[in-house]
C-alpha positions as CSV (number, residue, x, y, z in Angstrom):
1,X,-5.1,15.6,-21.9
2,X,-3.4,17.6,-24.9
3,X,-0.6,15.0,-25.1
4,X,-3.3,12.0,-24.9
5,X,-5.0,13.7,-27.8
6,X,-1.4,14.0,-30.0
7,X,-1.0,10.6,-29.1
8,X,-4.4,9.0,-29.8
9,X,-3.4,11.4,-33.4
10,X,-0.1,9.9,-34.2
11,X,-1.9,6.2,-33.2
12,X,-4.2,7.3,-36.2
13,X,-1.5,8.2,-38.6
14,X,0.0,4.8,-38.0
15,X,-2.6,2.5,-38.0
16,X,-4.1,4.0,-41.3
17,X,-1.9,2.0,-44.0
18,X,-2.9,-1.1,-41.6
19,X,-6.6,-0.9,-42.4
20,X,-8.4,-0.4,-45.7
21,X,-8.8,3.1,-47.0
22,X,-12.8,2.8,-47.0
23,X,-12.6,1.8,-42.9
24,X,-10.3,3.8,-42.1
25,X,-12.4,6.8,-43.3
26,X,-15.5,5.3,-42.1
27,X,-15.3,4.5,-38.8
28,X,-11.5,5.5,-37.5
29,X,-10.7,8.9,-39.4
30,X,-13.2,10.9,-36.8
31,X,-12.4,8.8,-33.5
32,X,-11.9,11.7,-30.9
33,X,-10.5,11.4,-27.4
34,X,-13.2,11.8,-24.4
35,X,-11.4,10.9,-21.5
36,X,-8.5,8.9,-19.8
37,X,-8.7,7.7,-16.6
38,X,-7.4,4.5,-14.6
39,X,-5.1,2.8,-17.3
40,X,-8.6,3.2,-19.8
41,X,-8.2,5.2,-22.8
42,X,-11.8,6.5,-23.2
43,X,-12.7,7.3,-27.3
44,X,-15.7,9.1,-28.9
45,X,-17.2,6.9,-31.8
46,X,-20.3,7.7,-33.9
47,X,-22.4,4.3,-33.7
48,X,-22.1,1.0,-32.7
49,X,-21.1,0.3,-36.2
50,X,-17.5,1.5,-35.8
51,X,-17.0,-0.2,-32.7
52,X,-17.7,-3.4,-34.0
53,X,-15.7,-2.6,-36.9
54,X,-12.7,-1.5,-34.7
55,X,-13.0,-4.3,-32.4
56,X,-13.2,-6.9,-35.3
57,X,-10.7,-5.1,-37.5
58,X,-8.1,-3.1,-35.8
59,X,-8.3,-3.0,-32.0
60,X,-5.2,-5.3,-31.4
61,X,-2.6,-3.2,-33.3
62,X,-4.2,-0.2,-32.2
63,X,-3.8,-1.2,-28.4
64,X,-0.2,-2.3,-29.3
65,X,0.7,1.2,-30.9
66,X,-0.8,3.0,-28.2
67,X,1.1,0.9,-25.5
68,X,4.3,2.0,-27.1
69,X,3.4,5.7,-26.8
70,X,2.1,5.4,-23.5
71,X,2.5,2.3,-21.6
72,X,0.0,2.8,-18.6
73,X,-2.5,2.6,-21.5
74,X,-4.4,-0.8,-20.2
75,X,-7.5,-0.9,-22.6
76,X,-9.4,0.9,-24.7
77,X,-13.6,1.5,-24.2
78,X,-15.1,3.0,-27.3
79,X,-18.3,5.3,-26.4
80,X,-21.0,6.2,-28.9
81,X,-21.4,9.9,-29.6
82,X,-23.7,11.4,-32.2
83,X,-21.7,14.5,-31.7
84,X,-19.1,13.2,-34.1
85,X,-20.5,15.3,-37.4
86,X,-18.5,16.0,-40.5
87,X,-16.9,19.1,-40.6
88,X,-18.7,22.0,-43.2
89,X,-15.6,21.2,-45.4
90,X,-16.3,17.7,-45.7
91,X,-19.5,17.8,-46.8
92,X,-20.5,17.3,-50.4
93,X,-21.2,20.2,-52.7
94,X,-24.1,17.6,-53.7
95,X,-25.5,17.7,-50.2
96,X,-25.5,22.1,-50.3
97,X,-28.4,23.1,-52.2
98,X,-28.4,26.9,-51.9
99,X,-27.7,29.8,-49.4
100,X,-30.4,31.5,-48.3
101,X,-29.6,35.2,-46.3
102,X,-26.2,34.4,-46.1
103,X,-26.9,31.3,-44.2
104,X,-26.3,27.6,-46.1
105,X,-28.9,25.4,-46.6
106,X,-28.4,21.9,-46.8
107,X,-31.3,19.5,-48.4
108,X,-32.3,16.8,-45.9
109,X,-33.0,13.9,-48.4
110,X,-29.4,13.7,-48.8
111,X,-28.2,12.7,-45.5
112,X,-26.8,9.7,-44.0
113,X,-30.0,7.5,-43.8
114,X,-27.8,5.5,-41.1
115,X,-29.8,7.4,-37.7
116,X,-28.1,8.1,-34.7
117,X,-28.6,5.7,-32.0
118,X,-29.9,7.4,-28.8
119,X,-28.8,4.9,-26.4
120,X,-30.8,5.0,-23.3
121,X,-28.4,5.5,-20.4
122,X,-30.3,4.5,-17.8
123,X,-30.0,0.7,-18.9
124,X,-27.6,0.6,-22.5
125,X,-30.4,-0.2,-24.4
126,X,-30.7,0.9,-27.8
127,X,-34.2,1.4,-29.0
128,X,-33.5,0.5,-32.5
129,X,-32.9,-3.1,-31.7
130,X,-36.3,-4.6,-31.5
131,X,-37.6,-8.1,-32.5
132,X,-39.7,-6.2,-35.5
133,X,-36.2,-5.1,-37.3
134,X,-34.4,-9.0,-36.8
135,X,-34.5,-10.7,-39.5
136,X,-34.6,-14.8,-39.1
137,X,-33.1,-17.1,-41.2
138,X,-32.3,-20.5,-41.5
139,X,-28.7,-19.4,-39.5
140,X,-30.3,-17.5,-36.6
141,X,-34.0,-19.5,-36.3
142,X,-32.8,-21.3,-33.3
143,X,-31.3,-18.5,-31.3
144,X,-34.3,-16.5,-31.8
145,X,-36.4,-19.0,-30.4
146,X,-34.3,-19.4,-28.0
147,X,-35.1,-15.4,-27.3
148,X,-38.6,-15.9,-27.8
149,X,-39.2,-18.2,-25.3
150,X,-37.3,-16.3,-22.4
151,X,-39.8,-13.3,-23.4
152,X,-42.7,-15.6,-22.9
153,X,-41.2,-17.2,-19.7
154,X,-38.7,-15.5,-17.8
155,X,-35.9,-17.8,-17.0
156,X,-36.8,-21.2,-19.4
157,X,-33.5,-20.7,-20.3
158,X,-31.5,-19.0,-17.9
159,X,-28.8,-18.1,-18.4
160,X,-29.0,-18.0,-22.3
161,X,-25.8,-17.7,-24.5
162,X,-25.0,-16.4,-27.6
163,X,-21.7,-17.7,-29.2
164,X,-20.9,-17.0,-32.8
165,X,-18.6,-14.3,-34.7
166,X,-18.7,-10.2,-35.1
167,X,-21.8,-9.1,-37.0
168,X,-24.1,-12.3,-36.9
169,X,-26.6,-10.2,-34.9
170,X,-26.0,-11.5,-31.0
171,X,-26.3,-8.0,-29.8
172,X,-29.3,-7.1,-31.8
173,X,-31.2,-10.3,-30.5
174,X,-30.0,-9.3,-26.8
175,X,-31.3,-6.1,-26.9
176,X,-34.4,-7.0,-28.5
177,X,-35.1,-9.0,-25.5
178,X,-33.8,-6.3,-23.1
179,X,-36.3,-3.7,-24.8
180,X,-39.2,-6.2,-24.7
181,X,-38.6,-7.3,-21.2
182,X,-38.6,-3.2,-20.2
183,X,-41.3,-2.1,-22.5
184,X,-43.8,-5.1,-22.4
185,X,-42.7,-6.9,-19.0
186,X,-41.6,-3.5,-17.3
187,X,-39.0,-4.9,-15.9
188,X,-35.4,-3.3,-15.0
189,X,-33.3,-4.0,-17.7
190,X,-29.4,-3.3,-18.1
191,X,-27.0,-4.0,-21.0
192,X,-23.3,-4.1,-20.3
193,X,-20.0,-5.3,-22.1
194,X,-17.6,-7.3,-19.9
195,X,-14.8,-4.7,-20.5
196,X,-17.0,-2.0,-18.9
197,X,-18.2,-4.2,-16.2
198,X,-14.6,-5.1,-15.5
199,X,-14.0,-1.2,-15.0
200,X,-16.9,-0.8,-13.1
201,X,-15.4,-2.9,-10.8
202,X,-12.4,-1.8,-10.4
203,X,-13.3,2.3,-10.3
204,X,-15.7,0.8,-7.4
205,X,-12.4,-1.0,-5.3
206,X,-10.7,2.4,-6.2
207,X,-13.0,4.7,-4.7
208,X,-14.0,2.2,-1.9
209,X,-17.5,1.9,-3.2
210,X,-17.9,-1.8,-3.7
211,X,-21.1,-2.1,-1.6
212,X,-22.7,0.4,-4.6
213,X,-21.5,-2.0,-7.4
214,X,-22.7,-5.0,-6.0
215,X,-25.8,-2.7,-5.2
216,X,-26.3,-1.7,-8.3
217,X,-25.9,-5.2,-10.3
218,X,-28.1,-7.1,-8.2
219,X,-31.2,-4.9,-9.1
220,X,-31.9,-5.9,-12.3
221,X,-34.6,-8.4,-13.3
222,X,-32.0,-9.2,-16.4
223,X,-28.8,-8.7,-16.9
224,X,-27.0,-9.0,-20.4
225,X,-23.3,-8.8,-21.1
226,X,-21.5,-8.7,-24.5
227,X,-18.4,-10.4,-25.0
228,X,-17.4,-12.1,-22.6
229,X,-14.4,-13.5,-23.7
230,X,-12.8,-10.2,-22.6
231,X,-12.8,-11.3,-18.9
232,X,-10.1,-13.9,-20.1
233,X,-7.4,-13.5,-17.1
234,X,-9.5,-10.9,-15.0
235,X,-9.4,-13.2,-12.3
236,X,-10.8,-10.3,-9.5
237,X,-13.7,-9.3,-12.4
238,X,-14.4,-13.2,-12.7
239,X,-15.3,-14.0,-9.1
240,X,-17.3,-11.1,-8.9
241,X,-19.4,-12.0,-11.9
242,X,-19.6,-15.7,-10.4
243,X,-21.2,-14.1,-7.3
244,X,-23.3,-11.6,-9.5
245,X,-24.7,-14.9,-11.1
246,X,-25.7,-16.9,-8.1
247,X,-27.6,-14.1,-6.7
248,X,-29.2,-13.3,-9.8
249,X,-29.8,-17.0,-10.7
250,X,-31.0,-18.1,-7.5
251,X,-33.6,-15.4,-6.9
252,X,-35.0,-15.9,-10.6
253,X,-33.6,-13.0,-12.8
254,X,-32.6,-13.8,-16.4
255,X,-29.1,-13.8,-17.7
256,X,-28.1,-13.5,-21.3
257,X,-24.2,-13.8,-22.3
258,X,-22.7,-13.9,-25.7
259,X,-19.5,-14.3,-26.4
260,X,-17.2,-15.2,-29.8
261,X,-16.7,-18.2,-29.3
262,X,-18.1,-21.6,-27.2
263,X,-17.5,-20.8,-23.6
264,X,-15.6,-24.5,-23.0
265,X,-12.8,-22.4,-25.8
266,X,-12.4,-19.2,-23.7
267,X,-9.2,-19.5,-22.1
268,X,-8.2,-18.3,-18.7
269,X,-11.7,-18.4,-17.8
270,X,-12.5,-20.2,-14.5
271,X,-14.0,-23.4,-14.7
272,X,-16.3,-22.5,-12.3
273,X,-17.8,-19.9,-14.6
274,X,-18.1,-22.1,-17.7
275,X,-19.8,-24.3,-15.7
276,X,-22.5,-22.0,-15.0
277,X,-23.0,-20.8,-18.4
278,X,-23.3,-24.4,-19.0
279,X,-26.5,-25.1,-16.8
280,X,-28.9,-23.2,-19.2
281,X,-28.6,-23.0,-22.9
282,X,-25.8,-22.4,-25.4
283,X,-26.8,-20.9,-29.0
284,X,-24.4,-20.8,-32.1
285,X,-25.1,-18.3,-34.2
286,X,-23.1,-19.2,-37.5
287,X,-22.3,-17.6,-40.4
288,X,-25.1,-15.9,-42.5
289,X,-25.7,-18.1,-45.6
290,X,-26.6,-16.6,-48.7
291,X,-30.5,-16.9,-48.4
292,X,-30.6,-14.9,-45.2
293,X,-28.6,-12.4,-46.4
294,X,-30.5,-11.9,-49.5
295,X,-33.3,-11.1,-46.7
296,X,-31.0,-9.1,-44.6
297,X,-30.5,-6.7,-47.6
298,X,-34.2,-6.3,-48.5
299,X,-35.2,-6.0,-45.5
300,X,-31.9,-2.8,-45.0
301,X,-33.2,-1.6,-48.7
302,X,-37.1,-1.7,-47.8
303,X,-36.2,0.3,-44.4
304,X,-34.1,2.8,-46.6
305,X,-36.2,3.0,-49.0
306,X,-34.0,2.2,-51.8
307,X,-34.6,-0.3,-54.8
308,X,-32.0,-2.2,-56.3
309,X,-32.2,-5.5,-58.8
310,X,-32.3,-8.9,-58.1
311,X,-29.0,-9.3,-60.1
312,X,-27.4,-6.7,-57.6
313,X,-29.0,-7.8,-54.3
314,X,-27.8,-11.7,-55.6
315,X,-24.3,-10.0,-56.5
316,X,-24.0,-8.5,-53.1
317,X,-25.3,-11.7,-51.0
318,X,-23.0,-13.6,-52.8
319,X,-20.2,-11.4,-52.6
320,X,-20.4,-9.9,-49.0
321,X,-18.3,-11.7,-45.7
322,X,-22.3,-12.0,-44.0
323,X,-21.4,-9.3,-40.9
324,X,-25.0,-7.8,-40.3
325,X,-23.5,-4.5,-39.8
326,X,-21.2,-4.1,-42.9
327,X,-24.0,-5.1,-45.0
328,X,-26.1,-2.7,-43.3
329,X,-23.1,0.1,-44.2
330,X,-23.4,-0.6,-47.6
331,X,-26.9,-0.2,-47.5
332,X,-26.4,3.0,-46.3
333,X,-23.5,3.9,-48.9
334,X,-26.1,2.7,-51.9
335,X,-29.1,4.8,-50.5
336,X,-27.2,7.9,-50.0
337,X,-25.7,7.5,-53.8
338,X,-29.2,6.3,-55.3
339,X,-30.9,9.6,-53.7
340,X,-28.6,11.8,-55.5
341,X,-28.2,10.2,-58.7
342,X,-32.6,10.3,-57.9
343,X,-32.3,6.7,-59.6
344,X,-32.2,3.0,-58.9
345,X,-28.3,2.1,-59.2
346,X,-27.1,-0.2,-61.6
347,X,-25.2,-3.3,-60.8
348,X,-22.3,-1.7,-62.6
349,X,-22.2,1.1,-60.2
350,X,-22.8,-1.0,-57.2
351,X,-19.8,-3.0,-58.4
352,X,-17.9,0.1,-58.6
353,X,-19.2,1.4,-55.4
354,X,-18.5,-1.9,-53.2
355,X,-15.4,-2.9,-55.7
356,X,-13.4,-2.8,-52.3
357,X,-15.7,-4.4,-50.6
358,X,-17.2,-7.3,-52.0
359,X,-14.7,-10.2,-52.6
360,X,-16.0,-13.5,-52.5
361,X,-14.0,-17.2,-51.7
362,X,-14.3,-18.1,-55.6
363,X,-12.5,-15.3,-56.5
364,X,-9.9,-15.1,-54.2
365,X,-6.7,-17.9,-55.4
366,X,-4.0,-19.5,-53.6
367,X,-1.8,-16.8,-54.4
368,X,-4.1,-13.9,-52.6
369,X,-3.7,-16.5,-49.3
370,X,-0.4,-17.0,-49.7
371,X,0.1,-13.5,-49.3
372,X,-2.4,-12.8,-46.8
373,X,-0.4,-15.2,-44.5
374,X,2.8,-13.8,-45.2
375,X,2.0,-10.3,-44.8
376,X,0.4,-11.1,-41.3
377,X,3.4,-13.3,-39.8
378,X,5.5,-10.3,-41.9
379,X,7.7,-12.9,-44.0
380,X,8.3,-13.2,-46.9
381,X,6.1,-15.3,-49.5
382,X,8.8,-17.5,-50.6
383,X,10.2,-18.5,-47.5
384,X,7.2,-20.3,-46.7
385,X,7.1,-22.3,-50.4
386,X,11.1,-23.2,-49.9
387,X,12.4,-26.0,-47.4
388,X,12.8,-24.3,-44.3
389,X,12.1,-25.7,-40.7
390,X,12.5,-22.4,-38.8
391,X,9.9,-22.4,-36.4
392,X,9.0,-18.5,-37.4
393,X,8.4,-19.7,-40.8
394,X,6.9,-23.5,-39.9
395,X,3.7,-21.8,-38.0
396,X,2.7,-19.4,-40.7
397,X,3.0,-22.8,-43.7
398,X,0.8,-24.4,-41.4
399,X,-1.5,-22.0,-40.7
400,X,-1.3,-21.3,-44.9
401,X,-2.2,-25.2,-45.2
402,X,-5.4,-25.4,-42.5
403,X,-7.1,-22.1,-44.0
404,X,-6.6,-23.6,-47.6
405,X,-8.3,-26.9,-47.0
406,X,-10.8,-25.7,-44.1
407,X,-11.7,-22.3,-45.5
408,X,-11.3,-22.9,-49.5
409,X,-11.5,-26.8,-49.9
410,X,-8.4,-27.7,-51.8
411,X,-6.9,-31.1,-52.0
412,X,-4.4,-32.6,-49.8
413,X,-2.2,-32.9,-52.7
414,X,-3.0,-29.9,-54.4
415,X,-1.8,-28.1,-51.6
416,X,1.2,-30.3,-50.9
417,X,2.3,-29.4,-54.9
418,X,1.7,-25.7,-54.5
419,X,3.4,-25.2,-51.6
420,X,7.1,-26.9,-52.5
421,X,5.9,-29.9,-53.9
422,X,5.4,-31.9,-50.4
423,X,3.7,-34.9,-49.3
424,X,-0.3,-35.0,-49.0
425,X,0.8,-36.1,-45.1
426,X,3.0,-33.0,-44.4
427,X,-0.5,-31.2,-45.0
428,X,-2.3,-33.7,-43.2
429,X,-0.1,-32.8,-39.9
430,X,-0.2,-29.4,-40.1
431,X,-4.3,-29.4,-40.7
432,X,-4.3,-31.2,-37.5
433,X,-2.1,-29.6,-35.5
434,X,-3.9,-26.3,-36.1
435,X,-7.5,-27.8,-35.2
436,X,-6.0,-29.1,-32.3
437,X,-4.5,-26.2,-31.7
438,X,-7.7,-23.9,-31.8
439,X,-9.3,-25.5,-29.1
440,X,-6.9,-24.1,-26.7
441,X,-4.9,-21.7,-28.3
442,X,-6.7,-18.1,-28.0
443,X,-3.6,-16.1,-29.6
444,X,-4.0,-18.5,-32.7
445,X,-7.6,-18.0,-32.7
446,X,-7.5,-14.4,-33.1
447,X,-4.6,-14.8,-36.1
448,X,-6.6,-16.8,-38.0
449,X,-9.6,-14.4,-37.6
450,X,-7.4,-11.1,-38.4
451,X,-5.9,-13.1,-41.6
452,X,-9.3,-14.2,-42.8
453,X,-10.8,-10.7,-42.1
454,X,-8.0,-9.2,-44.4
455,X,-9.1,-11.9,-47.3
456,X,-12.9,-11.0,-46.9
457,X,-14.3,-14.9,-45.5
């Protein structure tokens, strides 16, 4: 265990110039080691926050780094402890506000408004996710209908699936509907991501226990699972789950899936599978416009009880990349410096506060891609303006080409000048041939997310 925990230490060290300062120390700098067991590195987070984060942000190269300490390392399964404190050195002086007896006393108004989340273990469930705390807007009206009408009939849409990408809410509206359907419906409820019910399954062949599994699955009146796109090429995990789901299905229990992406897009998924995900209802949850997130953040500030402008709350809407969760964080970041300063914050400050943060498309040039793209495909910038045709260089002027007119909306030609001065149909191929390419490609899927997490879009 101690050379799992100098390992999981020097993985920490590495990964730290990879990630911005500000997630680093929020969500990765107090990451502990729980456990490791059957190829699955077990870690200690201290909410769901930082696992989405992690997963969204950093999980690849982590998994990489770690496979080049320790090579029976398989996968990685995050687990939510509230444990994880700061240490007495850490905290503010602001946060002390006098010793009494020897003992130090710290003033309760000035903690993390951000609670712990006391997941229920029984079912996953965390009781903070209710219907009353989701906020609908014009991007998420349809799945919540979709949600509300499986809590008024069990099974109208069965199964139901979420698709859209990290922070848009999916596991907020699933456990809402989990925590109706056990408070209001009393019915037995359990939450699960794919990755742990993959290693459910195979601790259960291990210990020659796979009566209990199936046992234990097949009691639940609804069953939800979180990214499911993880199952890609878990071909044992995937024929158990298409069992699971006639059982389920044919004796009337509701299934809820969600997923990043469409399920017809998840490669190495059987067909089989995808066409039972099919035979209910598919919901895209897409980006959060700036309307809804001006909601989003009143509704964060009202629970926080913190005031800001409408100036601010239109600079952060504007500004912010629409994940749920990091918009919640900054709500949390504002509140905790608004209760010391005992004031509402200026915009100033919260433009200071967030300056690392908040970077929107109409800010962000050619140049900033440019080097985005290079730094990723770890090139240089020049090589991919000059006339070359070597394939390591080709991809990345490509990719460079379909984020600029898909993602920023410049001109065939302006493009085509910018980048060596080439012909409007040199751009038109490569847009194409990317597009194309996503609908099959997964690796290229997940390069262009990583690249347009690093530019904030």
């Amino acid at each position: 265990m101690e050379e799992i925990n100098i390992i999981w230490k020097k993985t920490l060290e590495e990964i730290k110039p990879e990630v911005t300062p500000s997630g680093y120390n929020s969500w990765l700098k107090n990451t502990k080691v729980d456990s490791y067991e059957d190829h699955v590195l077990k870690v200690l987070v201290q909410n769901s926050f930082a696992i989405d984060w992690i997963k969204s942000k950093a999980y690849t190269k982590i998994l990489n780094i770690l496979r080049k300490k320790h090579e029976n390392i398989k996968n990685i399964e995050f687990i939510i402890s509230p444990t994880i404190v700061k240490k007495e050195k850490d905290l503010k002086n602001s946060d002390r506000i006098e010793e009494k007896g020897g003992e130090k006393v710290y003033d309760k108004k000035n903690e993390l408004p951000l609670k712990d989340n006391y997941i229920d273990l029984n079912d996953n469930l965390n009781p903070k996710y209710i219907f009353d705390s989701f906020v609908v807007g014009s991007f998420n009206e349809l799945a919540n209908a979709s949600a509300q009408a499986i809590i008024k009939k069990p099974g109208f849409y069965n199964p139901l699936f979420f698709y859209g990408s990290t922070g848009v809410g999916k596991t907020h509206l699933m456990q809402a509907v989990g925590n109706y359907y056990k408070n209001n419906l009393s019915k037995k409820v359990f939450y699960v991501t794919s990755e742990r019910f993959t290693n459910d399954y195979i601790s259960s062949l291990q210990n020659n226990k796979s009566n209990l599994f199936k046992e234990k699955y097949k009691k639940y009146d609804l069953l939800i699972m979180d990214d499911i796109q993880f199952l890609s090429n878990k071909e044992k995990t995937q024929e158990e789950l298409f069992h699971l789901f006639n059982f389920l299905y044919d004796n009337q229990r509701q299934i809820i899936f969600s997923s990043d992406q469409h399920p017809n897009y998840l490669q190495n998924l059987e067909s089989r599978l995808k066409s039972r995900f099919s035979q209910g209802m598919i919901i895209d949850i897409p980006r959060i416009d700036t309307e809804s997130k001006i909601a989003i953040i009143n509704s964060k500030l009202e629970q926080g009880d913190t005031k800001l402008d409408q100036e601010t709350i239109q600079y952060l809407a504007e500004g912010l990349d629409g994940s749920i969760r990091e918009i919640e964080g900054i709500i949390n970041n504002i509140s905790i410096q608004s209760q010391i300063k005992d004031r509402v914050l200026s915009l100033d400050e919260v433009k200071n506060l967030t300056k690392n943060i908040v970077k929107t498309s109409g800010n962000i040039s050619l140049k900033d891609v440019l080097k985005a793209v290079a730094s990723f495909y770890k090139i240089d910038e020049k090589s991919i303006i000059e006339k070359n045709r070597k394939q390591e260089i080709v991809k990345p002027r490509q990719v460079l080409m379909f984020i600029l007119r898909e993602y920023f909306g410049y001109s065939l030609s302006n493009i085509g000048e910018k980048l060596g001065k080439r012909d409007h149909t040199t751009v038109i191929h490569a847009y194409d041939k990317v597009k194309a390419d996503l609908v099959s490609n997964q690796v290229l899927f997940e390069e262009i997310n990583q690249i347009k997490s690093m530019l904030r879009i």
